[in-house]
GULO-224721 format. One record per residue (C-alpha): x, y, z. Coordinates in steps of 0.001 Angstrom, whole numbers, plus 500000, padded with zeros to 6 digits. Example, Ala and Ser with C-alpha at 12.3 -4.5 7.8 and 13.67 -1.06 7.14 Angstrom:
2
512300495500507800 513670498940507140 
//
This chain:
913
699469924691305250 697529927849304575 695035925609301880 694947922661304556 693425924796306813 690498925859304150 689829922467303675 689340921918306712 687116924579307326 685447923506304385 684507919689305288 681460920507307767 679414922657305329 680571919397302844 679113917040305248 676068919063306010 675092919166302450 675818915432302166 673221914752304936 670555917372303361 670632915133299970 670328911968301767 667056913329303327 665462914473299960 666131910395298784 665625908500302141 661971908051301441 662434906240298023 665337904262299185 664577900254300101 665530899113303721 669653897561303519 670899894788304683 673621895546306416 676814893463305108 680064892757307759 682947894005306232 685917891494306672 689757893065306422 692764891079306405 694564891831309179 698198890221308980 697638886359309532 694268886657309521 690961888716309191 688862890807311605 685540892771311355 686071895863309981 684260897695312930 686652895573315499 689478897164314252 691791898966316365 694663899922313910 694564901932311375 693966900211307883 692708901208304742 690815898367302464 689828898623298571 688290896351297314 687526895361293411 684142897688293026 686204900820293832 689318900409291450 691037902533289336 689897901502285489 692354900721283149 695504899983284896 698299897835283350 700062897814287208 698580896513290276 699843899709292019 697681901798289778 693974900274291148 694804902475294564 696089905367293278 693901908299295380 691657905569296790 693177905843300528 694337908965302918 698121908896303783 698767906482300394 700487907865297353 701165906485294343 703498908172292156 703998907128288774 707728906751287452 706876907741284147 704674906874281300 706671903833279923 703969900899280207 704906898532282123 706828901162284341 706554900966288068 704994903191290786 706786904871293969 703940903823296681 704358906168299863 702454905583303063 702170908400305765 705865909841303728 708020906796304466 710096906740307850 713584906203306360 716133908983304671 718069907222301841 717344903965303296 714094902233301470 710962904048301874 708739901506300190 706185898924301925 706348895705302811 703873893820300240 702200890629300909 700716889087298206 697997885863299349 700514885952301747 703321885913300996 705966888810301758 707185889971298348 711094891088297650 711202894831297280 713138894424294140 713090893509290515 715174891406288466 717452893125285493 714573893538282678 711401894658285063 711110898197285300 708291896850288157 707785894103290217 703873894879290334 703521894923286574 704241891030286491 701324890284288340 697387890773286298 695490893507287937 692382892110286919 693918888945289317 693214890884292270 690352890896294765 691427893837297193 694299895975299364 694556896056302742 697026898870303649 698303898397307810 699487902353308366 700272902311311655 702604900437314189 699829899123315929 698221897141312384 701686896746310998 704154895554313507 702565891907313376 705487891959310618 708314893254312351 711435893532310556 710036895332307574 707207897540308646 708402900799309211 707229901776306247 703552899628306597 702552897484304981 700275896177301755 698145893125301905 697054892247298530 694237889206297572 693845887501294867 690574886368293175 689474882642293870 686405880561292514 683571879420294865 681116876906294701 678484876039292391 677682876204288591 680376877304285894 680861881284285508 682581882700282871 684127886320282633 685959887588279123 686966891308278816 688825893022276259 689496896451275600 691680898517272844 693479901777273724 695400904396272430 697591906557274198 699175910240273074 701648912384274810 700883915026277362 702482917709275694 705973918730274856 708903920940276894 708458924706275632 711547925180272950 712330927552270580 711146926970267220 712645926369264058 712330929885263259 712768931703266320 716009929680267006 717442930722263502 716586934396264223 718351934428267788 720996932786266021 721561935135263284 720888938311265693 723370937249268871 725892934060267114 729698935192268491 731431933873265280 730080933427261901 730555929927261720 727615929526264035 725141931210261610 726719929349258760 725615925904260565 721903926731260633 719536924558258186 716548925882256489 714237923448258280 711506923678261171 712304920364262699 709796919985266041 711827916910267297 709946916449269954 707052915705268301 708942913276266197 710219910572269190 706541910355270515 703891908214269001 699782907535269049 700488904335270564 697961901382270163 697140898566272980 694659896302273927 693809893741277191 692184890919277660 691368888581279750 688975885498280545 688303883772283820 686380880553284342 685591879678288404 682882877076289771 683116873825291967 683318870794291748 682135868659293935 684288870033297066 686645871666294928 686208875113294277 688062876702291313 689377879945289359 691528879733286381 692438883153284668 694477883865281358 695325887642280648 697319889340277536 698441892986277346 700189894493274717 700859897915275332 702905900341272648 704502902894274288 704245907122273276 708249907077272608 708712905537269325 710273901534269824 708763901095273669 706877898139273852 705630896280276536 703544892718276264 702399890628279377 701263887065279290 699491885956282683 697684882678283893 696482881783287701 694965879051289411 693191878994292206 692011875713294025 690020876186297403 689369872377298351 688164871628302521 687996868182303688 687499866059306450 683802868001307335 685340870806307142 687777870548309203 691135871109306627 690782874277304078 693717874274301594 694195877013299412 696694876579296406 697574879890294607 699554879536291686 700213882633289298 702610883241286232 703328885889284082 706320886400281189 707165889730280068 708405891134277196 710006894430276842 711647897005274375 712781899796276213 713331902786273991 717139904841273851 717032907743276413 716527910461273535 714156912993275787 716759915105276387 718242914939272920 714991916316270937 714722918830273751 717804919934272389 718744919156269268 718678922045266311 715574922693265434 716612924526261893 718525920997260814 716412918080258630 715917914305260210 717949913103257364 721624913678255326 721875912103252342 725254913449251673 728315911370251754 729136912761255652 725439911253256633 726043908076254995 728354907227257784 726024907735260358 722827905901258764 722194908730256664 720619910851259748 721710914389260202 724364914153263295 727431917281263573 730714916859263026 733798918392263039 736690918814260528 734627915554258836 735059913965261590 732150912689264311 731260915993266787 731190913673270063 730105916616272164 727108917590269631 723480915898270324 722958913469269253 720139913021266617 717432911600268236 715500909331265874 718667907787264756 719448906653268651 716200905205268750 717076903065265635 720263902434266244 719506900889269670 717848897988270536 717369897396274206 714765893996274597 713900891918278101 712205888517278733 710698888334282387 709497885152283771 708033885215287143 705894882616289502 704833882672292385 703102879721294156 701598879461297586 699835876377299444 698379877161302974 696321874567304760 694610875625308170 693683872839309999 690786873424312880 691489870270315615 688135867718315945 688994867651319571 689184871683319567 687457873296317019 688153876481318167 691784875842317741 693423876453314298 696996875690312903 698126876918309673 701433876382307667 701766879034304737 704537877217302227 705274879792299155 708095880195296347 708550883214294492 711121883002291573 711373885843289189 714184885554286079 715130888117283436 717034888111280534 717682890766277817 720059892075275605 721160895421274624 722686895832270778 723725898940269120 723966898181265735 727249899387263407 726083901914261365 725470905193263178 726915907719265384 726702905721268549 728653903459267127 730672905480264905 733911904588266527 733280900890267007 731496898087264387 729149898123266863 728235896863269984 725919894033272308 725630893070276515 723957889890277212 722545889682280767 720287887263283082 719514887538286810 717730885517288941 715775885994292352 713839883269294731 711650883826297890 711461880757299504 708884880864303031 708099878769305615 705158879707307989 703279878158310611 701280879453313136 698445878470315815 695275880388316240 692831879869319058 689184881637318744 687068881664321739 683776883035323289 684283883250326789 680512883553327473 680741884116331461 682313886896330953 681014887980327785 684635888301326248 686255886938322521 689748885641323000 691711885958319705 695039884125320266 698183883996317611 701266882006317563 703726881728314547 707043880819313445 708567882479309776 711284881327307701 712138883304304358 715063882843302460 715762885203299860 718411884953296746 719893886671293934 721991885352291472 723648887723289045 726042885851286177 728507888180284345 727177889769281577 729310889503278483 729672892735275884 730956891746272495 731970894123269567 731528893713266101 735287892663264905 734333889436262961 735649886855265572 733143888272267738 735009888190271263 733956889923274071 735857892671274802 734685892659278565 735501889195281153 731976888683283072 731775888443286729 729421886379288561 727538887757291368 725462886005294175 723705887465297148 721423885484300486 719394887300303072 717498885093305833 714885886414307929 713836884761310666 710416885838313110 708747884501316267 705572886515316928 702139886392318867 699001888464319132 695974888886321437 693082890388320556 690075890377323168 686805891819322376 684599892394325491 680722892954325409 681071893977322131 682055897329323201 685595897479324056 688959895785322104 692194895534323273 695135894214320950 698057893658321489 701513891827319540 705048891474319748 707356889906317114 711485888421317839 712938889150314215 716644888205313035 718163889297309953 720956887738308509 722066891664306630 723436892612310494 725631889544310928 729005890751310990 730600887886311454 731409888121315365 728053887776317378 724389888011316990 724023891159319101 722888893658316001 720834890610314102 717551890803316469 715310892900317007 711813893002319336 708864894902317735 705757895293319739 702219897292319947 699307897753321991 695808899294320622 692438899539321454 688840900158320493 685780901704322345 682516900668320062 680730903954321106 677320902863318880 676979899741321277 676517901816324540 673383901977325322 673309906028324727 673878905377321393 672514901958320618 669089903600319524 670514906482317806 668824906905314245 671514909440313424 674608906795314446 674866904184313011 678501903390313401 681057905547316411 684362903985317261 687809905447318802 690688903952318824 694348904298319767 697242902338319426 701518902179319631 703912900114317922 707119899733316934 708206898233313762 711685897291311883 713756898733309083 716872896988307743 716324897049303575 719522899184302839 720973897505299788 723268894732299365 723643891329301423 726444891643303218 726829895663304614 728205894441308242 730434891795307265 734033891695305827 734329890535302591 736653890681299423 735946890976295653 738391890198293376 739364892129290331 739118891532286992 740776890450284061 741221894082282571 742532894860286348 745141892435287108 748263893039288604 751620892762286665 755111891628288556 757856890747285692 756296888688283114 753364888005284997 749504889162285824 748064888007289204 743840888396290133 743330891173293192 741607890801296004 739997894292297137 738021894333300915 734880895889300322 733431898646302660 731333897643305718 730167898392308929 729704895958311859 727879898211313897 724372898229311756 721848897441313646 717582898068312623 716090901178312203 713073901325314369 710100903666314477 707441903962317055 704339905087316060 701620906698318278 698061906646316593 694369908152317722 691270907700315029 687656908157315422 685686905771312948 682011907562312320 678467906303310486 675018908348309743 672222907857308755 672376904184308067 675959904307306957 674512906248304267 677604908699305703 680743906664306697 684434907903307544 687683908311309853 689807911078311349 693206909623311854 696078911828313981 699444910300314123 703245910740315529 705976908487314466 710008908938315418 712146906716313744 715579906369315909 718682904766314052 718309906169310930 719937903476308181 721799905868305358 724573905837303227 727074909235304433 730294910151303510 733350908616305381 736856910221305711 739745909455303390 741374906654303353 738456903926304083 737673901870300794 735255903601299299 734034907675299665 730795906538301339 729593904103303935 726129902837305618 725956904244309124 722943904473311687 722885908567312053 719958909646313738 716295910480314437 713454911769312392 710011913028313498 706713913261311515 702953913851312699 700170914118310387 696645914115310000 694181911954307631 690270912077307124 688305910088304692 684302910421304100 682016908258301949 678651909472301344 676127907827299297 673414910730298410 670951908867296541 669871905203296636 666774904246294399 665759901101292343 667040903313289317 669506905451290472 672557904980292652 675113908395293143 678355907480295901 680883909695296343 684610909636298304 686513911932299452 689896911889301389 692846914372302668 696106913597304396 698844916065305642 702036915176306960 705039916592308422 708521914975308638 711393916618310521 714855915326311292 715366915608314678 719368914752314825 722102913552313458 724733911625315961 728627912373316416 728549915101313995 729089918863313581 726514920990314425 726241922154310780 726417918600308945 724267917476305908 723700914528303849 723289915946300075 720762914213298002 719133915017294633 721307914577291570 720593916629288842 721981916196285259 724503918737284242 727870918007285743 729070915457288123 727962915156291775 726037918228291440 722928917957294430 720454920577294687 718760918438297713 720134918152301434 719187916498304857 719562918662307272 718375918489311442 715218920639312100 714375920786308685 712194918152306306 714031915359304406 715079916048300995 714625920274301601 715932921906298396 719258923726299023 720300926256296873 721424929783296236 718865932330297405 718802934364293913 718052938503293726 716161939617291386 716336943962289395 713630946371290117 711196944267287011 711506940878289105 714216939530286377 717037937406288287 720168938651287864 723058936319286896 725290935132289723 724244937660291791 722749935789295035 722689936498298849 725563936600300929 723689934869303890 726728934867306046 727643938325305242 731534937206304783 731808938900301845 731853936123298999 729484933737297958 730261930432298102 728510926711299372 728196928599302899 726018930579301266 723184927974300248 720520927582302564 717053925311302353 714229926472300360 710708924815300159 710138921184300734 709447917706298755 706495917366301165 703411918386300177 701319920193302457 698139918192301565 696928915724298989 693264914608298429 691520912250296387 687914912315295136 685942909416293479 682212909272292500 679732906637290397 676626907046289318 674213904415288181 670937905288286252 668755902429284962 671524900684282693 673982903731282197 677061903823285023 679488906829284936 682636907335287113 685710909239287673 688135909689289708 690469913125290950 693630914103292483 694856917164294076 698501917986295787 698577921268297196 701803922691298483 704264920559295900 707359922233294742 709448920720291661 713269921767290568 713008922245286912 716490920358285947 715926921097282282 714873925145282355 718268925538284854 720591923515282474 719457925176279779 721094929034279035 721631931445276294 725793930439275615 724658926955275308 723604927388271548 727051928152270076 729435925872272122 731918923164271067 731188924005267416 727728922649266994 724501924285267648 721472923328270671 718202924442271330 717057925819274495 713856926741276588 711790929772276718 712670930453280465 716345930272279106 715479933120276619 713337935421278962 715925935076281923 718530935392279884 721179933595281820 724344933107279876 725941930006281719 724004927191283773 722590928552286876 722174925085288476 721720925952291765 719534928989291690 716186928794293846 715036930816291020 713977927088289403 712120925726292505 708528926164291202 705393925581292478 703979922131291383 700516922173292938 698102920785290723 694671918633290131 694515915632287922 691581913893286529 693143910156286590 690065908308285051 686436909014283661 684195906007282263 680891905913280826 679259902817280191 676118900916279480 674878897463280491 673005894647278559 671642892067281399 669817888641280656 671159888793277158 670482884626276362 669358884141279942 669206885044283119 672882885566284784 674699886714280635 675328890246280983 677176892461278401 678781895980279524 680304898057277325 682096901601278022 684641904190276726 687416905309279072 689765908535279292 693244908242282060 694478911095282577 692657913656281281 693602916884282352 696196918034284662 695653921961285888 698892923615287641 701187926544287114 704163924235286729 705925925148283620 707190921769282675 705229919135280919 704069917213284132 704061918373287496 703641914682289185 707245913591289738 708883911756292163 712016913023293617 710795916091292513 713628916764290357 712559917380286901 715256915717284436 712984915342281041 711384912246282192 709224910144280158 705982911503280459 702516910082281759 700321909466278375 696664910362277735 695046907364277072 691567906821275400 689931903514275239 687071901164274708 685799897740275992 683426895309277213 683327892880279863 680789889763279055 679960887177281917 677774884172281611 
//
């Protein structure tokens, strides 16, 4: 909190300055037109100075470069929105964040809306992201809803806002044509620090407990790291043709990526096509808009082998030639009494080869909406919104006979599919009025939504390599429905120009609460109230050469949470066993039926949201920006606990309690200089928020909900929900340290003072929250040379290093083959695992240079409208922190060896004519 406070303290000198450059330029700058900004607002569009929510809108121009994800083109673009990469796969998705989330372990992520239509928050078997199937260079802009007040026009699934993404589409008049390509390469961050070939053989030799340790060292200096990674090679393109004809306005776009990813065997390939067709008829009066997009997929996604060339002996070759490594592919593996060492590491390269892991993803999505405005009332509008979304995937996964994963078996292959639709129905009324007499605009909404999800899961068959072929596994088919049903309505009135009062409320019903008994727990009412005081348009302002914008505004809302998992969490149901679990009486085997676990109580998760902004503009909007203060307490908390012995499984969904967060959000655009030759802009933007649980219901005073798995054991969690404290606090041992600051094995605090040290004991240490993050863009524009980059920060971030508390001295010689360790294992000298040791909990702070482009433009190349840019581009360039580990960005904050975020250098052009 400390560095929030600085920057605070920091951003008037900021601004100051800001203003001071302006005033050197303003005499060579031309006279601006001023341009209405127009954001989507949830079933429609307002004025972005009319707004009384608060909503963040990027549009095209101010992008992230180079991304292969839609999620990506935000990433530090908007205060209170974080995008956190899930590693450095391509095609891998992004954790998107607004304000923190308002949910514990049920979903955190938003609601997304794509030319909208309300997307499914998950992915079918094969997509490591739902995002990646759709063509970033597709899309036109974001609208993010943050608060209650913007958001709860969508009810049921808002809690969490809400992301309103457009799509490009074509506009009248002559043929334009847009082709882009660009070629990459992408190389690894940097590697986990591990001994050495030669310091491994030395510690060895010097500390081994038997001499058949030392006798299993090799001669070589294997870095196996550096062996699984890659310079990986990709390249996009894309072409776009839009125009008209006649009354038909049109944009058709084909994209191809092919992306190689660092670990050797990743590979990722999209194939993308949309149409857009933007037709009115009858004067006017009917405006149809047909979206149609479609991507396919295809994936290799590489054997998990991080943690295995983290590990694996660094003094042995890649290869054995000897008779023992011709059983294994002729790759170096251990074994024991010439037999396979199944508790050794495995050999990394020789996983990757083994194991072929491949995905086809098809998905479409297809929306008509026609908005009709009446002849006999133009100022009455009624719009139906049809769409489909149907994603299926379909993969395989083969080890192949041969090596040590199959050493046991003649190998080894799963088939799978899985299919998901999004069927919607919309309609609503909208009636748009100037009430002249009393100088007011009526803004009227009245709608009606049907959405029908399904998921359709067929048994996946394994097979092993005998030569019939059989599966050895019987297949059982899966199918899941969730309906969602909505009434809502919204008034906006706008009067003199000055003052704007909203208001909505929206009926939801959600078939997930039905519990087979009555409807009491299936609807829910979410409403809000804001408003908007245009201070620039009173007349002690209107004049103002120094304002040029001044708005407050404050709003309250309530939105819905019910995304907890599964279909069917409040209703009784059966599955039935089978065909390796069948029942035997005498001679024969009967099919069980097993009741699943449930709860008919669920009902939503709510969270009310109180919101105060202040939008501000100087100097000719030459200085633009908000201050946003928020409060939201979600009541009903949706998450998965655990029950008492004897129900049907160890844990159950339950609503549990309450959880409070505030938080505060400022953003600033400044735009120093503005010539005829040279154009600098700048953004900057800082959010800080903090969650609290404020209770958990029917419970003992000291209860927890663990979270935060870690690898190394079973049900180990070094992560706990506890009340007064933040969501996912880290809960460990509180570790004491000699007289030279070394930690001293098992020795920790007896917090209790009862004389022993045991799970009492653990207490909650630092936080997942951050206590800020900022983002900072700026382009620059002299004569035909544009430059741009674009920075993050997170201040306050705290990571458990999984890997440096896993790894320990005794862990080389154990189970009669030999591993490597970390550094931090060597200099702490730990003998056993310390896994729950706050002695691991470092701090993750750090800034990151996401982007930097240079490029240079050729206009009026065969005429007048051709123009040529070309430009080189670096993602992620540099990362500082004092995080030991490779990457300090992770989400969950649990560091397990993930796959790491890549550098990636490239080169392109865009031509248009």
């Amino acid at each position: 909190m400390k560095n929030f406070t600085t920057v605070l303290k920091i951003a008037p000198a900021f601004l100051l300055a800001s203003s001071m450059m302006h005033a050197q330029t303003q005499d060579s700058t031309t006279k601006e037109k001023k341009i209405e900004e127009v954001v989507l607002i949830g079933y429609g569009k307002q004025k972005k100075e009319d707004l009384t929510g608060s909503i963040s809108s990027i549009t095209s121009k101010d992008f992230n470069g180079g991304a292969v994800s839609a999620d990506q083109l935000i990433q530090g673009k908007a205060p209170g929105v974080t995008v956190t990469g899930n590693g450095g796969a391509p095609g891998v998705g992004s954790t998107i964040r607004i304000r923190g989330g308002a949910s514990l372990t049920a979903s955190n992520d938003p609601l997304i809306v794509i030319d909208g239509i309300p997307m499914d928050f998950g992915s079918v078997s094969g997509a490591s992201n739902a995002l990646a199937l759709i063509n970033p260079n597709d899309i036109e802009s974001f609208d993010v809803l943050k608060d209650a007040s913007a958001a709860a026009i969508y009810g049921n699934r808002a809690s969490n806002g809400v992301i309103l993404i457009t799509t490009k589409k074509g506009s009248a008049g002559k043929l334009k044509v847009n082709f882009s390509t660009l070629a990459s390469v992408s190389t690894k961050m940097g590697i986990q620090d591990v001994l050495t070939g030669d310091e491994f053989r030395k510690y060895v030799t010097e500390n081994a407990s038997q001499q058949k340790y030392i006798d299993m060292l090799g001669t070589a200096n294997t870095n196996w790291q550096d062996l699984i990674y890659q310079q990986a090679w990709g390249t996009d393109n894309n072409v776009a043709i839009s125009g008209g004809i006649k009354k038909l306005p049109y944009r058709l776009s084909l994209g191809y990526n092919e992306q190689n990813g660092i670990v050797r065997t990743n590979e990722f390939r999209r194939t993308s096509v949309g149409i857009n067709l933007t037709p009115k008829l009858f004067d006017n009066h009917l405006s149809i808009n047909v979206n149609i997009k479609g991507s396919m997929t295809e994936n290799r996604f590489p054997a998990n082998v991080i943690g295995a060339a983290q590990q694996m002996d660094p003094t042995q070759n890649v290869n054995d030639n000897s008779a023992q490594g011709a059983q294994v592919g002729n790759y170096y593996e251990w074994f024991l009494n010439n037999s396979l060492n199944v508790n050794g590491t495995a050999n990394p390269l020789a996983s990757l080869e083994a194991r072929r892991d491949v995905s086809t993803v098809f998905r479409g999505i297809g929306g008509l909406q026609l908005d009709y405005k009446f002849h006999f009332l133009p100022d009455l509008h009624w719009n139906i919104n049809v769409g489909y979304d149907y994603q299926k995937g379909t993969g395989a996964v083969t080890e192949y006979a041969g090596y040590r994963a199959t050493f046991f078996n003649l190998g080894t292959r799963r088939d799978y599919t899985q299919e998901k639709s999004n069927k919607l129905l919309e309609t609503y009324l909208n009636y748009v009025k100037n009430i002249d007499f009393v100088n007011t605009k009526v803004d009227l909404l009245a709608g009606y939504s049907y959405q029908k999800f399904n998921d359709k899961v067929p048994g996946a068959l394994t097979y092993n390599g005998d030569p019939s072929y059989n599966a050895v596994s019987a297949p059982r088919d899966y199918e899941g429905n969730l309906v969602l049903l909505g009434f809502y309505g919204r008034g906006i009135f706008t009067i003199a120009d000055k003052y704007i009062l909203t208001g909505s409320v929206r009926r939801d019903a959600t078939s997930r609460f039905y519990n087979g008994v009555d409807l009491k727990n299936n609807w829910g009412t979410f409403a809000a109230v804001s408003g908007a005081w245009k201070m620039k348009n009173e007349n002690f302002l209107k004049d103002s050469k120094v304002f040029s914008d001044l708005k407050l505004r404050a709003g309250w809302g309530e939105t819905g949470q019910q995304e907890v998992g599964g279909y069917y969490n409040s209703f009784a149901s059966y599955n039935i066993s089978d065909a390796t679990a069948q029942y035997g009486f005498g001679d024969q085997f009967f099919y069980m039926y097993r009741p699943t676990q449930y709860n008919p109580n669920l009902t939503w998760e709510t969270t009310e949201t109180i919101n105060a902004g202040i939008d501000f503009g100087f100097l000719n909007n030459r200085i633009t920006g908000s201050f946003d203060w928020f409060k939201k307490n979600t009541r009903d908390l949706l998450a998965r606990v655990q029950v008492p012995a004897g129900e049907f499984s160890n844990t159950n969904i339950k609503n549990v309690g309450s959880m409070e967060t505030d938080g505060l959000e400022f953003l600033i655009n400044v735009v120093p200089v503005k010539t005829e030759n040279f154009n600098w802009d700048f953004s900057f933007n800082i959010a800080h928020y903090n969650p609290v649980i404020t209770n958990f219901q029917d419970v003992a005073p000291d209860y927890l909900i663990q979270q935060g798995g870690i690898s190394g054991g079973i049900g180990n969690n070094v992560q706990a929900h506890v009340v007064g404290n933040t969501p996912f606090s880290f809960w460990l041992f509180q570790q004491v340290y000699d007289d030279n600051g070394k930690p001293l094995e098992g020795v920790y605090v007896d917090r209790n003072n009862d004389g022993k040290i045991d799970i009492a004991d653990r207490y909650l240490y630092k936080s997942t929250t951050p206590d800020a993050t900022f983002g900072f863009s700026t382009k620059l524009r002299y004569k035909k040379w544009d430059f741009s980059t674009s920075l993050r920060a997170v201040v306050g971030n705290y990571v458990y290093n999984n890997f440096a508390s896993q790894s320990n001295v005794q862990s080389i010689q154990t189970n009669d083959y030999l591993q490597n360790i970390s550094t931090t294992a060597l200099n702490y000298g730990f003998a056993t695992p310390q896994y729950w040791s706050d002695a691991f909990v470092e701090n993750a702070s750090f800034l990151r240079m996401d982007n930097l482009t240079v490029g240079y433009n050729f206009t009026n190349i065969f005429n007048n409208g051709t123009s040529l840019r070309i430009y080189g581009m670096a993602q992620n360039v540099f990362v500082i922190t004092k995080y030991s580990g490779v990457d300090p960005e992770i989400f969950g904050n649990i560091d397990n060896g993930f796959y790491q975020r890549p550098k990636v250098y490239s080169l392109g052009l865009n031509f248009q004519f």
